[in-house]
Structures are given as structure tokens and as C-alpha cells.
N, C-alpha and C positions, 0 to 999 in steps of 0.2 A: 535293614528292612524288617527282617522276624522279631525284632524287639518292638515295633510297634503292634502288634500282634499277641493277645493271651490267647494259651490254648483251653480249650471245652471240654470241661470233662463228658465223657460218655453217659452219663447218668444226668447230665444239662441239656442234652442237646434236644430232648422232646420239649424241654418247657421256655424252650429261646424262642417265641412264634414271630415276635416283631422284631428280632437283632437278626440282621445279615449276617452270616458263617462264610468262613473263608478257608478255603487249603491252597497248598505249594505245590507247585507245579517240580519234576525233577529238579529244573534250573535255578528254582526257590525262588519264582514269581509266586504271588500272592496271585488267585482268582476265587472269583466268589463262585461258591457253590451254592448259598441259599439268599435269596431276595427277604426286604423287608416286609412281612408279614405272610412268606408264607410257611407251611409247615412241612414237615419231611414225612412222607406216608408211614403206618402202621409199620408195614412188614419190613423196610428198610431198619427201623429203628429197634425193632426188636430182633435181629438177627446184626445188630451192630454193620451194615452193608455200606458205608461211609468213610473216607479216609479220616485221618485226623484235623478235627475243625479249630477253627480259634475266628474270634473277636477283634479288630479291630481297638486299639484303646480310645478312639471316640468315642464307641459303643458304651463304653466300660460301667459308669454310671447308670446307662438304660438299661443294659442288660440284667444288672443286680437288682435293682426295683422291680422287673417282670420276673427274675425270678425267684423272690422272694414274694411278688405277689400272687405267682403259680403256687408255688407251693403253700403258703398261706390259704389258696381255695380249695386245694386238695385237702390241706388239714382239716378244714371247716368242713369239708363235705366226708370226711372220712370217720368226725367226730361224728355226723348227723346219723352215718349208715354204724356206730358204735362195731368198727373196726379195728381193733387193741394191734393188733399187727401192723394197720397199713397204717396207723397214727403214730404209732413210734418207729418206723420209716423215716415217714417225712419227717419228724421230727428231727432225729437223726439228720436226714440232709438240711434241715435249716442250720443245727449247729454246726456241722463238719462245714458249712459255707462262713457261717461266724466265726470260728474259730481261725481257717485258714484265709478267709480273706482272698480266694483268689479270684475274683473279680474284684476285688478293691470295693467291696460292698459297704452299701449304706447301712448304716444300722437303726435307721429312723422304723424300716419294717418290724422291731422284734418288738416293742410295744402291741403290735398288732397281732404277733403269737403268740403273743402272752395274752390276749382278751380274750383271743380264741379258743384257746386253756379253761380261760376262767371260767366263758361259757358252759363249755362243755361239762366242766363240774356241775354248774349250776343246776345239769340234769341228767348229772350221772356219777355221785357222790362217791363213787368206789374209783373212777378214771383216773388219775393222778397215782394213788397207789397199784393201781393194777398196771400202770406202764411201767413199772418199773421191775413188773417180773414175767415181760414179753422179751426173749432175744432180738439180736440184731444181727446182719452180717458185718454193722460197722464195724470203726475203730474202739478198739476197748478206752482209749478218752473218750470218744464222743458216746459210748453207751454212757460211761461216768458220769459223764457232764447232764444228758438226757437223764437218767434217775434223780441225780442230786435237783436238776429242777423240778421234774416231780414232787419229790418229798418237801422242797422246801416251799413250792405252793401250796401242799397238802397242810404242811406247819400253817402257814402264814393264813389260808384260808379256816381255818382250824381254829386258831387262836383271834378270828375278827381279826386281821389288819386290814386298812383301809386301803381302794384300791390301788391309790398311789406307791403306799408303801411294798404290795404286793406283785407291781411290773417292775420298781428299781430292785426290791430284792432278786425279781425272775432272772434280770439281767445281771446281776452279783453272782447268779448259781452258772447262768451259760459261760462267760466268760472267768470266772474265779480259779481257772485252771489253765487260761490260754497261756500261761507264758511254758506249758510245755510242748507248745507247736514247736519252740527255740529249741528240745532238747532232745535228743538222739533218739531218733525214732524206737532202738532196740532198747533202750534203757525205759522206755514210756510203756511200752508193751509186752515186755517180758513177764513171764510166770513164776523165771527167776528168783528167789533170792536177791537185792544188790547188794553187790560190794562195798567196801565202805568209799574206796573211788567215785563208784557210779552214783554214789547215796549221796555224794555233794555234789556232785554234777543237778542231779534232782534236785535238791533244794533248791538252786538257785531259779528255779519255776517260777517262783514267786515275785522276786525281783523284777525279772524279764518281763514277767507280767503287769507290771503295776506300769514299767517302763512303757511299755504296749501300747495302753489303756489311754494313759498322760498324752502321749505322743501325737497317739492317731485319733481319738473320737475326743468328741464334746460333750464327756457325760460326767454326772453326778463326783464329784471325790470320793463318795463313799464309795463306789463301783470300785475303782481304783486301788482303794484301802482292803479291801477286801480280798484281790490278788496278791497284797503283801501280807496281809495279815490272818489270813486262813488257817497256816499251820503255828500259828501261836497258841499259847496255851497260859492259863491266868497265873498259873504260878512259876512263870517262866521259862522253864522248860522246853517251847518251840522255837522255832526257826524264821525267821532268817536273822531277828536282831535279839532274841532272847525278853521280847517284853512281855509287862504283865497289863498296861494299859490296853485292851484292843475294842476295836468299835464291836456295838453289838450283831453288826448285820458280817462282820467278820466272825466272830464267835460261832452265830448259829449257822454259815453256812461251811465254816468248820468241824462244829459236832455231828453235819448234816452228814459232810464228806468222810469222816472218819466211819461213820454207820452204815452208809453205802461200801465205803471200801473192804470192810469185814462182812458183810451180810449178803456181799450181791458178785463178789469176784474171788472166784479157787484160783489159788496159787498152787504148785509143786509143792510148797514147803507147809502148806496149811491148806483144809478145804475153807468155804465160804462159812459163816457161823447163822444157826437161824436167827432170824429178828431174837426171840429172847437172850442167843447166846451175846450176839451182840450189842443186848442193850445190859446184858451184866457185865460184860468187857468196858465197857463205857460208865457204865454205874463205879467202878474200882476207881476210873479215872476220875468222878464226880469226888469221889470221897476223898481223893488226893488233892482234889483241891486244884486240877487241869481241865474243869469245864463248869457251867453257872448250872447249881443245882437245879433252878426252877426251870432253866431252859430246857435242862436233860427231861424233868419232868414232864414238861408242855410236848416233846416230842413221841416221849412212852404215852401219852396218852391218846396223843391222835394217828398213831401207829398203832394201836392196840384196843382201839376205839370198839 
């Protein structure tokens, strides 16, 4: 019976107005606690005063579309009132829903987060860069993931890309890292050091992901390419098969990743480096011949703009 049933996370359950919510009874009967369309009061939901709800997998489709069309209007209205906090929020929960997929979400809505992005630029030309040095209480992937699309709108907007090519890259930055949902939560989060154990466990990120990608959505190849081929590097050197052919929309949301992971997260064993540290860390690696000089350049410049 409970297998037919996802459960809600607590941080969902204000923006389910038209999905019926369901709890278990001791006997683990299913009864519904919430009707189709209506909404659970203020004070219930911010004092958490609710057992544990879940969905129905009828639901499962409807529910992901409202809420990702929820939060899509909070993004938009949060862009309007130029809210740097409550925008990288929601942001934040649009990817932590992308990335884990527990509703079994569509992903037909991230085109639409990504326009509401673009918007937002269009009238507030610092937005993109200044999300990406607001905290979060998320997950230190989904801050990642959240920055790396940032900067690499900020690139792509920066340099004229057209806007097609501007929502398929958006969506190469969100998901370009999913396949370490697959990977030990403590080895993903840690401040740690890894081990040279845990350091191959890691890599295999990539793989998982590309596997992910293939599997479940109907999207672009390049999308795809781009979870395997991120941590490559032109003169061989990366990971996971050692090439030097890689596409370009893998390249740049690799040098993108590489500059967020040094500039924007303190480890134990190193602090975070400022933008210029890490764009001279990055410049060593240009010169060795493991990243495309004009790229590295097009990003020092709209980063330093």
C-alpha cells in the first residue's frame, strides 16, 4: 500500500494547493488530510503542526508541474521586489527538485527558469553575479550547481549567445553534476580532504550522470555530454576516459566548475581563493595547455567586467 504513496517534503507542502496530501493512520491506512485545492492555514505550516504527508503516485506528474509552477512565480516575483536572498532560495529549491527528482518531475518547467533568469538580468545586470555570493542553508551541491548556473548565464549572456543556446547551456550547468545524487552523501559534502578511495568513488559522478540524463529525460545530447565530459581537460589529463576531444559546452561549464569550486567553497585543507586568486590558478592551467585560452579569457572578462 505505502509504495503507492511519495512522501512531501516539508518545504513542499505550502506550494501543493491543488494535489490532495495523504497520512497513515497507526494501522498504515492511507487517509487524506488535504482536499484538491485547498490550502493548509498560515500558522499550521509554519510551526510544521502536520504529520508526515505524501502524494499519491497518480498525483505524481500534477504535483511536479504546480510545483515548479509555484515556484517559478515566486522566483519571478522575488526577481521584481530584487530580493538577492529569497531568489537564491528558490532557486535553490528548484534545483534540489532537479537534481533529486522526487516527485518524478518534469523538466519541461526549467526552460521557464531559465527565461525568468534572463529576464531578470535584462534589468538588473549585476543579478547573476551577485547570486552567487548570497548563502544558502542548502546542500553544498545544490549551492554549486546554483553558482555554476549563475556564472555560466553571466558568461553566455556576456558573450551574445543566442537565447537558445543560453537555456540548453542553463540546463548543462543545473544538471552537469547530477550524477553525484548516486554518490555517498559524506563523500559529496565533506570539507574533508578525499582519500584516494573516496577520489574514485567521486569520479565516477560523471558517468552516473550522463547514464541519468540518457535514461530518463528527452533532452539535447549535448546536455548529456556535458555530465561526462566536465572534468576533462584538452590535454588529457581529466577524467573519466582521459580525452582530449571534448564538446565545447563541456569545456566551458568545466572551467566554469573548476572557478566556482576554488573561489566560492573553504575546505579544512584550503580556504576559498578570491576571484583573482582563482583566476591565476586557472591561468597556470591555461598555460599547461588543460583549458581553451580564449575561453578562460571571455570569462576573466565578464567576471571582472
Amino acid at each position: 500500500m505505502e509504495e503507492e504513496y511519495i512522501p512531501v517534503k516539508k518545504s513542499q507542502v505550502n506550494l501543493l494547493k491543488k494535489t490532495p496530501l495523504y497520512y497513515f493512520s497507526k494501522d498504515g491506512e492511507p487517509l487524506l488530510y488535504k482536499k484538491d485545492g485547498i490550502t493548509l492555514d498560515v500558522e499550521r505550516i509554519q510551526l510544521k503542526n502536520y504529520p508526515e504527508l505524501f502524494i499519491h503516485k497518480s498525483y505524481k506528474q500534477e504535483a511536479s508541474k504546480e510545483l515548479y509552477k509555484t515556484l517559478n512565480i515566486s522566483l519571478a516575483r522575488a526577481i521584481s521586489a530584487k530580493g538577492l536572498a529569497t531568489i537564491k532560495a528558490l532557486l535553490c529549491e528548484v534545483v534540489e527538485e532537479a537534481l533529486n527528482d522526487s516527485l518524478g518531475t518534469s523538466f519541461d518547467m526549467l526552460p521557464e527558469t531559465l527565461e525568468i533568469l534572463f529576464q531578470g538580468y535584462s534589468e538588473n545586470k549585476s543579478l547573476l553575479e551577485s547570486l552567487t555570493l548570497i548563502s544558502s542553508s542548502s546542500s553544498l551541491l545544490t549551492n554549486h550547481t546554483v553558482n555554476v548556473l549563475a556564472l555560466t548565464m553571466h558568461y553566455c549572456i556576456w558573450n551574445k549567445f543566442s537565447d537558445a543556446e543560453i537555456k540548453i547551456l542553463g540546463i548543462c550547468a543545473i544538471l552537469h553534476d547530477i550524477g553525484l545524487t548516486k554518490i555517498e552523501r559524506a563523500i559529496v559534502e565533506t570539507d574533508e580532504q578525499l582519500t584516494d578511495i573516496q577520489f574514485e568513488q567521486f569520479k565516477t559522478h560523471t558517468l552516473k550522470g550522463y547514464k541519468i540524463i540518457n535514461n530518463l529525460f528527452n533532452f539535447e545530447k549535448e546536455i548529456a555530454l556535458v555530465a561526462l565530459e566536465h572534468h576533462e581537460k584538452l590535454d588529457g589529463s581529466g577524467y573519466p576516459k582521459g580525452m582530449t576531444d571534448i564538446s565545447d559546452a563541456a569545456h566551458l561549464i568545466g572551467l566554469i566548475d573548476s572557478y566556482e569550486y576554488m573561489a566560492y567553497r573553504d575546505k579544512k585543507f584550503r580556504r576559498a581563493q578570491k576571484p583573482f586568486g582563482a583566476m591565476q590558478i586557472l591561468k597556470k592551467d591555461v598555460m599547461a595547455g588543460k583549458y581553451n585560452k580564449k575561453m578562460f579569457v571571455e570569462l576573466c572578462s565578464c567576471l571582472t567586467r
